[in-house]
N, C-alpha and C positions, 0 to 999 in steps of 0.2 A: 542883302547883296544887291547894288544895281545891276540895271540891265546892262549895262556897258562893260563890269563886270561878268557877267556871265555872259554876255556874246566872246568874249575874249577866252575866257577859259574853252568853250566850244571851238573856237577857231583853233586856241592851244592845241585840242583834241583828235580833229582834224589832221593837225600836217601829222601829230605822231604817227597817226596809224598809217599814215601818205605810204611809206615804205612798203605796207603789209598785206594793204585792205585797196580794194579796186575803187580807183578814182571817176570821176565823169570824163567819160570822153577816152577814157586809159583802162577799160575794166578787162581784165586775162579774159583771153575766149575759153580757156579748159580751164575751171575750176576744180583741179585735183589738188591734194596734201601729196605735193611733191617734194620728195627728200630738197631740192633744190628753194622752196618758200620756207623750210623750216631754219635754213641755211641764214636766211635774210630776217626771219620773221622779228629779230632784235636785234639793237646794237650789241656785239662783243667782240671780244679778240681771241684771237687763234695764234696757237703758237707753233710754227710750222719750221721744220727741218731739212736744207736742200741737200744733198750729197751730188757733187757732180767728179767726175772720175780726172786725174791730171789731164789724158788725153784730151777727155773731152771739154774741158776746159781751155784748153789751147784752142783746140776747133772755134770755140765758142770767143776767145778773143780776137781770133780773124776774122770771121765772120757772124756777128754780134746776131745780125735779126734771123739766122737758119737755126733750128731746134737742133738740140741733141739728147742725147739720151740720160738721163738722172734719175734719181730717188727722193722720192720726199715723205716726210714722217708728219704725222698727227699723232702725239700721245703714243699708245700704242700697236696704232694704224699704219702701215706701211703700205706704201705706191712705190713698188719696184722700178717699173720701169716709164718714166713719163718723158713725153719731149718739152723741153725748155731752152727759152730763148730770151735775149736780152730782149727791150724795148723803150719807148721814148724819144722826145726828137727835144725841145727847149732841158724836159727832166732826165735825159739820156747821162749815163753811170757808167764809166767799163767796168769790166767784172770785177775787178780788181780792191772798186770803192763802190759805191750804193745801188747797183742797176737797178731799173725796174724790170720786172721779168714777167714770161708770160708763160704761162704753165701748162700743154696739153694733154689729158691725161688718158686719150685715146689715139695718140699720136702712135704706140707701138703693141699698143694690148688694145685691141678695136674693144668697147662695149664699158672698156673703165670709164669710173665717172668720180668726182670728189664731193660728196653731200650732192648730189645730184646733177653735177657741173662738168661737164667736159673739158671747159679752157676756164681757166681766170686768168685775173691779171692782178698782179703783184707792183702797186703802184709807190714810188720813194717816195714821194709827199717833199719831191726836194724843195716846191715852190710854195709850200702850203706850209707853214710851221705848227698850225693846228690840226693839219690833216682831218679835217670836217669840212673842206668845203666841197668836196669830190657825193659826199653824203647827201650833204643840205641841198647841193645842186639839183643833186638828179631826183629829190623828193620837191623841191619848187617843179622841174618840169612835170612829172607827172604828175603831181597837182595841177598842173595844168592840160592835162588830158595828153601828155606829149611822151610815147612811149622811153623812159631811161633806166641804163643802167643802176641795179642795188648794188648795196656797199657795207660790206662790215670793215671789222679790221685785223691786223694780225703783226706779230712779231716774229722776223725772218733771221733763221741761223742759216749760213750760207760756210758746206766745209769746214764746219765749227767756228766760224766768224761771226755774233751777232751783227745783223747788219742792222738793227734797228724797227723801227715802226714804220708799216707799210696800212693802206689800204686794200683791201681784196676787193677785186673790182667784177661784177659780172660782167662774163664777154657777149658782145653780140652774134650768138650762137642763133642756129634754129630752135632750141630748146626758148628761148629769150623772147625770139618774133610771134613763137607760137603762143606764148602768154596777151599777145597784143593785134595781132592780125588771122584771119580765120584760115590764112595757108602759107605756112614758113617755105614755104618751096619757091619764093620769089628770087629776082637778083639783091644780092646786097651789096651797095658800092661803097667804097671807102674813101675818104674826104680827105688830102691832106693835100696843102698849100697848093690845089688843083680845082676847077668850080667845072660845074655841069657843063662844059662846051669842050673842055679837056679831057682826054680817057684817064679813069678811075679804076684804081685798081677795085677786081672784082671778089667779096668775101665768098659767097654762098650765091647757089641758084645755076639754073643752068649759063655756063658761059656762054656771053655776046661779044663774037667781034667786034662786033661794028656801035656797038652799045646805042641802035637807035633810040631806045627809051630816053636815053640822057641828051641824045639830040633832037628829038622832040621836046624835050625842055627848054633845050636853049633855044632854039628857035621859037617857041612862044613865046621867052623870055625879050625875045629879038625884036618882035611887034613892035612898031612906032608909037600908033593908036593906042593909049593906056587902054578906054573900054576893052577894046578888040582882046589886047593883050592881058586883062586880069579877064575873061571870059574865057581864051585859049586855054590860061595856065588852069583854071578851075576845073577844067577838066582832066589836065593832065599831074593836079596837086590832090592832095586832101585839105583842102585851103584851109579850113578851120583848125587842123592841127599846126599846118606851115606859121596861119599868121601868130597860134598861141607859141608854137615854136622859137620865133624871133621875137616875141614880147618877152617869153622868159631870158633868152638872151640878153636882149639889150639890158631889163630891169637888175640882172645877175650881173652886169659888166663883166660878160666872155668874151672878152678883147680878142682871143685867139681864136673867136668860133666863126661859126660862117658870114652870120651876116656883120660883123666887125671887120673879118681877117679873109674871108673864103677858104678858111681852115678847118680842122678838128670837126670833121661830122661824118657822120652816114648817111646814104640813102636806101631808104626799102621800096623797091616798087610789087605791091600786093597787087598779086594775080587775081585774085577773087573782085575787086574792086576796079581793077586797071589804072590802080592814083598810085603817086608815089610820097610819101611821108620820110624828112629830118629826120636825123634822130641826133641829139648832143654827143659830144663826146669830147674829154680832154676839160673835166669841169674840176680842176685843181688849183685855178685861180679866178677866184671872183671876189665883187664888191673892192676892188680894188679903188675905183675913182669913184666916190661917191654921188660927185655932180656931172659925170658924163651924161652928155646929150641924148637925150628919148628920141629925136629922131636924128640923127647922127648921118653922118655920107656914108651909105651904104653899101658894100666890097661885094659881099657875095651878089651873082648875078639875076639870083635868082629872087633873094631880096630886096634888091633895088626896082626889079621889073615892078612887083606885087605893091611894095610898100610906097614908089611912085604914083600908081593908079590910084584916082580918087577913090573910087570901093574900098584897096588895101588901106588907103590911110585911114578910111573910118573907122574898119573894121579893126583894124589897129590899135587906134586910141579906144574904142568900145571894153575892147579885149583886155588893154592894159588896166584900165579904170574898172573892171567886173575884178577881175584876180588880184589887184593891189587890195578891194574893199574885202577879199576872204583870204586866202592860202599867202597872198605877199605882205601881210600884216610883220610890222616890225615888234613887236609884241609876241606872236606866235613862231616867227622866225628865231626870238631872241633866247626864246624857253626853249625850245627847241636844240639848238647850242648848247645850252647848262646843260640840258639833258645827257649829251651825247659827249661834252666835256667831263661828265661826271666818270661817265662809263671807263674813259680811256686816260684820265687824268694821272694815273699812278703809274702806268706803262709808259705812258705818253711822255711825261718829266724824265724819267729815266733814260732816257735816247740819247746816249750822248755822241749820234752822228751829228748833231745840230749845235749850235750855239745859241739856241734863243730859249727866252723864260716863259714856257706852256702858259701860264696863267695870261699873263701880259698879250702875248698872241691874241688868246680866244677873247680877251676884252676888248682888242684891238680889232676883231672883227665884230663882233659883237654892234660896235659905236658906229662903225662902217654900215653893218645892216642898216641901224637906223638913219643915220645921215640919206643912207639911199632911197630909204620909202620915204623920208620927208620931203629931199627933193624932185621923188618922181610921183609924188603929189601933189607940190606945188606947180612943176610944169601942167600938167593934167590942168589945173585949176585954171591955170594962165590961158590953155586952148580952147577954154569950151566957147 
C-alpha cells in the first residue's frame, strides 16, 4: 500500500468520525454519554409522526412561525404535547405542502426532551435533492474547529400525510453551546438578512436592549486603519474560529451565509472569554458554483473588516491551504457522501415529494466536490 494511499484512507477516517469525536479547535467542554450524542453518534433515519389538531392547524396557517400545540410519535414513543412551528425563509412550505418545521418539546411540558433534545428542526431539503449537504456541511466546519450544528435524518408523516425526507437538524440550544463553550449562559443572536450594526433577534442569554456587544463590533468593524481595525476586532472576535469560519464558507460556496449574503448565521458571545464566535447555519446548499472566487467581495461586514486587513488576509489564505491539505480533501469528502448516500438511499429514492433521480443528485455533487478542491487549489497555488 502507498503512502498516498494510506494518508487518504486516514483523512477518509478523520472526517467520519468529524460528527462524533471532538475536533481541534471544536472539542465539547462536558464530555458526558448524553442521550443527545447518541442521537447523532451515526447516520440514520427516523421515522416520526406529527398529529396536529384542525384547530390548531388553522392557527398554524395564519401564523406560520408561532408554536402550537401537537403530538408526535417515534415507534412506540409518544410526546403528547409538543409546540410546533412552521420554519424557512428561501425552503419555506405552508402547511398544507412540505413545511419545514420546528419542533419544541418543552414548550408545554417543561423538562421534556426528544433523545436528549429539546428543539429540533425538521428541515424539507426542498433545495437539496440529496439532502447531505446540511450533513457534510456542518462536519467540514467543525472539522474546522468551527462550532456546528449534527444532523441525521428522518421521514415525516404530517396528519397521516407522508410528507417525505427531511433532515433532523440540531438547534442551537444551550444544551448545543455547552458542548462548545465553557458557559452556555451567553447572548445568542440570530442572523438573518441583518449584519452586526443592525438589531438581531436575540435566541438565549440574558436580554440586551441596546445589544452593545454587537455594536462594539461594528464599530471595530468601522476602523479606517486595517492594523488598528484587525487588532480592535481581535479582541472582540475569537479570530481563529471567525477566520476558519469564513474559509469554510467560502471553500463550501454558502452563497446565502454571512460572508457571501450577510445571511443565515448566529452569533455567541461567550462570557467566560468576552469573544464572540459564527456559528453557520442554513447549510442546504452548497458547492454549488464550483469556480467561485476564494476571495470574493465580501457582504458580511464583519468579514470584509477582517478579511481586508493584511493580517486577515494571510491568515486566511494560511487557514485555507492547512484544511484543504486535511478535512477539505476531495477524496475524503467524496467517501464521505457514498457513505451517507448509502445509508439513506432506499428512503431517499422513495420521496416522491421531489422529481429528481437520488443517484444522479449525489453524483452530481459528488463531481461538484471535486471540481471545487481542484479550483480552490489552484487559486492557492496562483497566490503564493
Amino acid at each position: 500500500m502507498s503512502m498516498k494511499t494510506v494518508g487518504t484512507i486516514i483523512l477518509a477516517a478523520a472526517l467520519f468520525l468529524s460528527a462524533t469525536a471532538p475536533l481541534p479547535g471544536a472539542e465539547p467542554v462536558k464530555k458526558k454519554a448524553a442521550e443527545g450524542d447518541k442521537l447523532f453518534a451515526q447516520p440514520q433515519v427516523l421515522h416520526l409522526q406529527i398529529e396536529i389538531s384542525t384547530a390548531n392547524a388553522a392557527l398554524l396557517k395564519a401564523e406560520p412561525k408561532k408554536y402550537v400545540r401537537g403530538v408526535l410519535r417515534e415507534g412506540a414513543k409518544v410526546y403528547a404535547a409538543v409546540g410546533i412551528r412552521l420554519k424557512g425563509s428561501e425552503s419555506f412550505q405552508p402547511f398544507d405542502k412540505k413545511p419545514g418545521l420546528a419542533v419544541k418539546f418543552n414548550e408545554y411540558v417543561p423538562g421534556t426532551s426528544f433523545h436528549g433534545q429539546k428543539k429540533i428542526l425538521l428541515n424539507n431539503c426542498l433545495q437539496d435533492p440529496t439532502c447531505l449537504s446540511e450533513v457534510i456541511g456542518g462536519e467540514i466546519f467543525r472539522s474546522a474547529g468551527v462550532p456546528a450544528a449534527r444532523v441525521v435524518f428522518a421521514r415525516v408523516e404530517l396528519n397521516g400525510r407522508d410528507l417525505g425526507f427531511y433532515t433532523l437538524v440540531e438547534a442551537a440550544s444551550p444544551d448545543f453551546l455547552t458542548r462548545y463553550f465553557k458557559d452556555a449562559k451567553g447572548r445568542l443572536y440570530e442572523g438573518a438578512a441583518a449584519d452586526v450594526h443592525e438589531r438581531l433577534e436575540q435566541d438565549s442569554g440574558e436580554i440586551s436592549k441596546d445589544q452593545s456587544d454587537l455594536q462594539a463590533l461594528a464599530a471595530a468593524a468601522a476602523e479606517k486603519d486595517p492594523v488598528l481595525r484587525f487588532k480592535k476586532l481581535s479582541t472582540l472576535l475569537d479570530m481563529d474560529r471567525f477566520i476558519s469560519f469564513v474559509a469554510a464558507e467560502i471553500f463550501t460556496g454558502h452563497h446565502m451565509g454571512y460572508a457571501l449574503a450577510g445571511d443565515n448565521y448566529r452569533i455567541y458571545h461567550d462570557v467566560a472569554t468576552d469573544q464572540m464566535t459564527f456559528l453557520p447555519h442554513g447549510l442546504d446548499v452548497l458547492f454549488e458554483k464550483p469556480a467561485s472566487p476564494l476571495v470574493p467581495e465580501w457582504k458580511g461586514l464583519v468579514a470584509k473588516a477582517v478579511l481586508e486587513a493584511p493580517e486577515g488576509r494571510r491568515r486566511y489564505h494560511n487557514r485555507m491551504t492547512a484544511l484543504l491539505a486535511t478535512s477539505f480533501s476531495a477524496e475524503t469528502l467524496q467517501k464521505r457522501i457514498d457513505e451517507l448516500a448509502g445509508v439513506i438511499r432506499a428512503e431517499a429514492k422513495g420521496d416522491t415529494a421531489r422529481g429528481w433521480t437520488f443517484d444522479e443528485a449525489v453524483t452530481a455533487l459528488r463531481e461538484r466536490v471535486a471540481a471545487r478542491c481542484k479550483f480552490v487549489t489552484e487559486e492557492l497555488n496562483r497566490q503564493k
